[in-house]
C-alpha positions as CSV (number, residue, x, y, z in Angstrom):
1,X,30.0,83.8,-31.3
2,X,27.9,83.0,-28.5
3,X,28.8,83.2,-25.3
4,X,27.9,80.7,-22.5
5,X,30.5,80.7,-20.1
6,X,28.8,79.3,-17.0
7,X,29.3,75.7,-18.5
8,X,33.2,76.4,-19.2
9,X,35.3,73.1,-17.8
10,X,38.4,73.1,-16.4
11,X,39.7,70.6,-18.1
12,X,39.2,72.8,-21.2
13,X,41.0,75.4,-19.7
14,X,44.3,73.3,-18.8
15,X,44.2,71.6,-22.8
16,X,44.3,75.6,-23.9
17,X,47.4,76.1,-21.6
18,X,49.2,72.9,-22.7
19,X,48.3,73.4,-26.3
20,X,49.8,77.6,-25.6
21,X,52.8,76.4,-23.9
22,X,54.1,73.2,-26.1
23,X,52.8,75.5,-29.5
24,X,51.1,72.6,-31.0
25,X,48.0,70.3,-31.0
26,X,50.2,67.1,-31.4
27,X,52.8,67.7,-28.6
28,X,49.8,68.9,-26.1
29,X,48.0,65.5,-27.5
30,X,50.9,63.4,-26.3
31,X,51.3,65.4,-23.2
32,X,47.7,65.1,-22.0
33,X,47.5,61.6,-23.1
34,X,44.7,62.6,-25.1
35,X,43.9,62.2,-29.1
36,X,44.6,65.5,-31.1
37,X,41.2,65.1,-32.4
38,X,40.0,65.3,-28.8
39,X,42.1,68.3,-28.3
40,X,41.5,70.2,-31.0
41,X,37.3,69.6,-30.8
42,X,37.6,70.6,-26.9
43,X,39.5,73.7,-28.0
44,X,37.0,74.7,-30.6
45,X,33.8,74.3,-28.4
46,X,36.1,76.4,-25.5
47,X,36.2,79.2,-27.9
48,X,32.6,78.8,-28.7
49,X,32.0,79.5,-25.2
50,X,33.7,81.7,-24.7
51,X,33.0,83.9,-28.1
52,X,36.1,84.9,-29.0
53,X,39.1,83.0,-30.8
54,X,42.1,82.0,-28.9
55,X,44.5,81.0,-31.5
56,X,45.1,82.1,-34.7
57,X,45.9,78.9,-36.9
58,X,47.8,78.0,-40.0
59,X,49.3,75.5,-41.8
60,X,52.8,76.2,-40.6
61,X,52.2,77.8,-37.2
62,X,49.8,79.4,-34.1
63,X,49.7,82.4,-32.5
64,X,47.7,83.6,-29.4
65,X,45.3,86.2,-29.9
66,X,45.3,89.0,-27.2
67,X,42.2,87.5,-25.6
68,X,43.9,84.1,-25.4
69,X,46.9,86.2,-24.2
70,X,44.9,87.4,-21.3
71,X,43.1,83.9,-20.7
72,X,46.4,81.7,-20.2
73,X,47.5,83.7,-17.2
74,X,43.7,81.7,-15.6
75,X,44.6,78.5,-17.4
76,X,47.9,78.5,-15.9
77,X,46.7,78.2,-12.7
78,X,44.5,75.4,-13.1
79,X,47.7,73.7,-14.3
80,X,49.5,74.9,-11.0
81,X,46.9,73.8,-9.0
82,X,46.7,70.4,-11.1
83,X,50.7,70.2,-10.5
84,X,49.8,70.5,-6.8
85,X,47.3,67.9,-6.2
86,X,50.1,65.9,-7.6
87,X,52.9,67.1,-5.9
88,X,50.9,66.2,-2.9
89,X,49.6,62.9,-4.1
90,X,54.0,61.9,-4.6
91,X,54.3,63.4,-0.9
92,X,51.5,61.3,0.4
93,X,53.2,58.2,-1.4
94,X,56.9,59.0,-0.1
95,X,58.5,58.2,3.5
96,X,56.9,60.7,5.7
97,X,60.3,63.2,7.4
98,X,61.1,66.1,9.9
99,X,60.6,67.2,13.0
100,X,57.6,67.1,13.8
101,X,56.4,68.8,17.2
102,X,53.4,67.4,19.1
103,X,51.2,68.8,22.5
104,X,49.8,66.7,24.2
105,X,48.1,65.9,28.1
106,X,51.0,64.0,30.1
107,X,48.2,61.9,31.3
108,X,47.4,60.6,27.6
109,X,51.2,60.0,27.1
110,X,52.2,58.5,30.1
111,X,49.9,56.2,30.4
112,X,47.9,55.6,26.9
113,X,50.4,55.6,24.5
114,X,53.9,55.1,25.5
115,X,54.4,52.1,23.6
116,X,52.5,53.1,20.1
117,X,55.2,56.3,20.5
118,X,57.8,54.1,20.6
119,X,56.7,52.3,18.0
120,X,56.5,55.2,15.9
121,X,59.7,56.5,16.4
122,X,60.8,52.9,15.4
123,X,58.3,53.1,12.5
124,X,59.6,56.9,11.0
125,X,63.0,56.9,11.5
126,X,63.1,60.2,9.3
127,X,60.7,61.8,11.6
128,X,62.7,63.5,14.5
129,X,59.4,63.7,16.8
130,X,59.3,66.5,19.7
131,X,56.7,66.1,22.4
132,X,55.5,69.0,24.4
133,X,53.5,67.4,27.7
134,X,53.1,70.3,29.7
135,X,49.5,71.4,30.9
136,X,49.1,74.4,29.4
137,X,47.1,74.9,26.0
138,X,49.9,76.0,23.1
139,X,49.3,78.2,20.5
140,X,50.0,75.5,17.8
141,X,50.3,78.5,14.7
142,X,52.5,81.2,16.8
143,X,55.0,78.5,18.1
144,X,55.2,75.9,15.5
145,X,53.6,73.4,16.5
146,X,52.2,70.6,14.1
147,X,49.9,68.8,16.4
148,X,48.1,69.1,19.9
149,X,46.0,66.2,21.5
150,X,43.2,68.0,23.4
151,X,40.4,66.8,25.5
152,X,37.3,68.0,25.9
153,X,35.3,70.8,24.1
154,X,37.0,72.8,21.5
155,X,36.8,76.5,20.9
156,X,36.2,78.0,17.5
157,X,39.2,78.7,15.5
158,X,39.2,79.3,12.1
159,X,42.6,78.5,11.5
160,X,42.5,75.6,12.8
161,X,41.0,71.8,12.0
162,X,40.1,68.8,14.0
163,X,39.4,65.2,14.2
164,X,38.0,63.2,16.8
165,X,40.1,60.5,18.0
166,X,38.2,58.4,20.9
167,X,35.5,59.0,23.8
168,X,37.1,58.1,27.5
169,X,34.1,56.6,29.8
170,X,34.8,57.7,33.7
171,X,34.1,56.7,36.7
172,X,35.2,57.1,40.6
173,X,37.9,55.2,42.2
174,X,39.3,54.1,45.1
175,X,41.7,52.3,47.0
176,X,40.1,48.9,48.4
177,X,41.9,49.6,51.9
178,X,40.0,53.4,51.7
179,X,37.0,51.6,51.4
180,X,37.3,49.2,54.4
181,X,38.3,52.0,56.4
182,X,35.5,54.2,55.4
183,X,33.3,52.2,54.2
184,X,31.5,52.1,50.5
185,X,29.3,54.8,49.4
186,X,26.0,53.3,48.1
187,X,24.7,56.5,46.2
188,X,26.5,59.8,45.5
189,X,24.7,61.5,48.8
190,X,27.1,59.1,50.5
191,X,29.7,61.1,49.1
192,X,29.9,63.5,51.2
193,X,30.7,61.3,54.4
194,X,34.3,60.7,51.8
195,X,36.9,62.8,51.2
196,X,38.0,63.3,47.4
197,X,41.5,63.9,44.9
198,X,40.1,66.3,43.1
199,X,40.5,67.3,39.4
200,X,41.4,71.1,39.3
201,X,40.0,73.2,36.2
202,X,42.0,75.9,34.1
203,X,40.5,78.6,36.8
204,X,42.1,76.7,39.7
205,X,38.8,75.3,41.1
206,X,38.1,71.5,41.6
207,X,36.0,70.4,38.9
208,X,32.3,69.3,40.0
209,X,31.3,65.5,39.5
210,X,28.1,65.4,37.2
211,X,27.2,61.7,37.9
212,X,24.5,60.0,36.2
213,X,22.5,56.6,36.1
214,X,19.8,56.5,33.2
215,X,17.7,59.7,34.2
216,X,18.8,60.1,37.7
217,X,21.5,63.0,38.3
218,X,23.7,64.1,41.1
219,X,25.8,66.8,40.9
220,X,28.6,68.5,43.5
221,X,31.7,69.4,44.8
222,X,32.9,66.8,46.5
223,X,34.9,67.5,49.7
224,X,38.7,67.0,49.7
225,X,42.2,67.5,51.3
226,X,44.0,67.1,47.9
227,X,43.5,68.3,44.6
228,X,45.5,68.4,41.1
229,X,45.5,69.0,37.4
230,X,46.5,65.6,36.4
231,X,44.6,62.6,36.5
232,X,48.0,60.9,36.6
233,X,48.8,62.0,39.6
234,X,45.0,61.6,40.7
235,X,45.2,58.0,40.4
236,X,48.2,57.9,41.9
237,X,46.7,59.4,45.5
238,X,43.6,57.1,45.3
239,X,45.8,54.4,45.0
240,X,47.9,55.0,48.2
241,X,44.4,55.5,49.9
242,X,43.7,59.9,49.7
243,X,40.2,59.7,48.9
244,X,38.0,58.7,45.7
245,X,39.3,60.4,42.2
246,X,37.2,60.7,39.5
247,X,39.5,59.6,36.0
248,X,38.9,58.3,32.8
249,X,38.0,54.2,33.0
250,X,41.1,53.2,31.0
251,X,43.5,55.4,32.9
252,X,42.8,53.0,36.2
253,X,42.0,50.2,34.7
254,X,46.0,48.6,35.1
255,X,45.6,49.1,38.8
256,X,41.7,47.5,38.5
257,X,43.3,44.2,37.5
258,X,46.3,44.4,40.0
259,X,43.4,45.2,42.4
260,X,44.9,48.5,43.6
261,X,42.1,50.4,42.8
262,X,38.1,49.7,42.5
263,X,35.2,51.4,41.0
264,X,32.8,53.1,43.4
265,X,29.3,53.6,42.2
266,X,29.7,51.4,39.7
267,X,26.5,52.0,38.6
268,X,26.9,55.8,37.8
269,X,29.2,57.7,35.4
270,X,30.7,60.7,34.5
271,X,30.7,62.4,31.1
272,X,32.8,61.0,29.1
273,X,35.8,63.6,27.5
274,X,36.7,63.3,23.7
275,X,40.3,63.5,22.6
276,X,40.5,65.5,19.7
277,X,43.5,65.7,17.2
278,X,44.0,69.8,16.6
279,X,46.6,70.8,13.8
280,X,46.8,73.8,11.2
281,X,43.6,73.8,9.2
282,X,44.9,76.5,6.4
283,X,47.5,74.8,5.0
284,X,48.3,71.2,3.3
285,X,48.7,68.4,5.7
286,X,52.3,67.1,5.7
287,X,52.6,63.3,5.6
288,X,54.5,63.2,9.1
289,X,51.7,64.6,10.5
290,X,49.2,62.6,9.0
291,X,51.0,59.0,9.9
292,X,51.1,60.3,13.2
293,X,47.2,60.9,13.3
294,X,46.8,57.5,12.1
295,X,48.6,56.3,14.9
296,X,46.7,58.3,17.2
297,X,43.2,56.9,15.9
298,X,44.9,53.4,16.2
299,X,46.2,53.5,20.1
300,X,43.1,55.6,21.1
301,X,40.8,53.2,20.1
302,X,42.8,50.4,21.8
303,X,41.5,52.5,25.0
304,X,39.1,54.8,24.3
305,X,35.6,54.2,22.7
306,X,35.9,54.5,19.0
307,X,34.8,57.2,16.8
């Protein structure tokens, strides 16, 4: 026979491995949901392809040859991975449970998404949901984590996957008794007649404010008596009058409308971070991690910009 195996289907491949394992054309038929006609013309032009037969056929019953021997341990796995996708599309469908262990910026909890996490404990009651808020950066494979909300850039990690939740515009802001005191800067220059609560990087060093308005730039370190890792905290000191703090738009903007805190520069911004939802990237998503994503994408865009 002639071979011409490059245009061999799958689907060929799992009829051969029904029609092996149930040891007839009319049970694989009824199996497949498919006519025995069908089956048997698919398994003929499979053979054809491949240029050798399969199964030896009588009237009364079929044996595998030792090439079809050899060629159901490769069908078989096309039916496990068919089984899979299944299994995973009855998982996807059924009540997502577990524990499921998050990491996450306090920051984002605290004050982005306290309510939608109480929600979703309400919502998954088979989900026993651990959160991790502290600063540092886990390592989601070595200590079991599912999920870690991360801002900013991402490094390369080929074991790991991403999607992007929500962009957070920032600005500066301060207390409107700071600014009667010391008056309000008019451009960034001015800033250096101010004293700052500063953001501090992974290295321990203040982070640097890269302001911009349409082309104009103005980057520096601003000058300051106070300085910590969490914006939290960050808004916290500008509101009890420390200095300016440069934060996220929707992390001060409760105490903009109680009128504890107000833009400065209004005019200029900041680059805006990305949150970015980090999880396993080699293995199956389980559904408690995916309903909790969905939530994520939900309560982020509520106070991010969508993406």
């Amino acid at each position: 026979m002639e071979q011409n195996t490059a245009s061999i289907d799958p689907n060929d491949l799992l009829i051969f491995a029904r029609v092996a394992e149930l040891g007839s054309f009319s049970r694989a038929a009824e199996r497949l949901g498919l006519p025995k006609s069908t089956v048997s013309r698919r398994l003929a032009g499979l053979e054809q392809r491949l240029g050798e037969r399969l199964l030896l056929r009588t009237t009364r019953r079929q044996t595998l040859t030792e090439f079809g021997l050899q060629l159901l341990e490769h069908a078989r796995q096309v039916v496990a991975e068919v089984d899979a996708v299944a299994a995973l599309s009855e998982q996807r469908q059924s009540a997502p449970g577990g524990r499921l262990r998050v990491s996450m910026p306090a920051d984002i909890a605290n004050l982005l998404l306290a309510d939608s996490l109480a929600a979703f404990v309400a919502l998954y009651p088979a989900i026993s949901l651990e959160l991790d808020l502290t600063a540092r950066r886990v390592d989601l494979l070595g200590e079991g984590f599912d999920l870690a909300v991360r801002m900013g850039d991402l490094p390369d990690d080929a074991l790991l996957a991403a999607r992007r939740l929500a962009v957070f515009p920032a600005g500066l802001y301060a207390a409107p008794g700071y600014l009667a005191e010391r008056g309000e800067p008019q451009e960034p220059a001015d800033l250096a007649q101010h004293d700052a609560v500063r953001q501090l990087r992974g290295n321990g060093e203040p982070a640097r404010w890269t302001l911009a308005r349409g082309e104009q730039r103005w980057d520096g370190v601003p000058a300051g008596r106070a300085s910590a890792n969490s914006p939290e905290l960050l808004i916290r000191l500008a509101r009890a009058g420390a200095g300016i703090a440069a934060v996220p738009d929707h992390f001060a903007a409760p105490d903009v409308r109680q009128g504890r805190l107000r833009r400065v520069l209004p005019a200029w911004c900041l680059p805006s971070p990305t949150a970015w939802a980090v999880f396993p990237g080699s293995r199956l998503m389980p559904a408690k991690t995916r309903v909790f994503i969905d939530m994520l994408v939900v309560a982020l865009a509520d106070n991010g910009t969508a993406v």
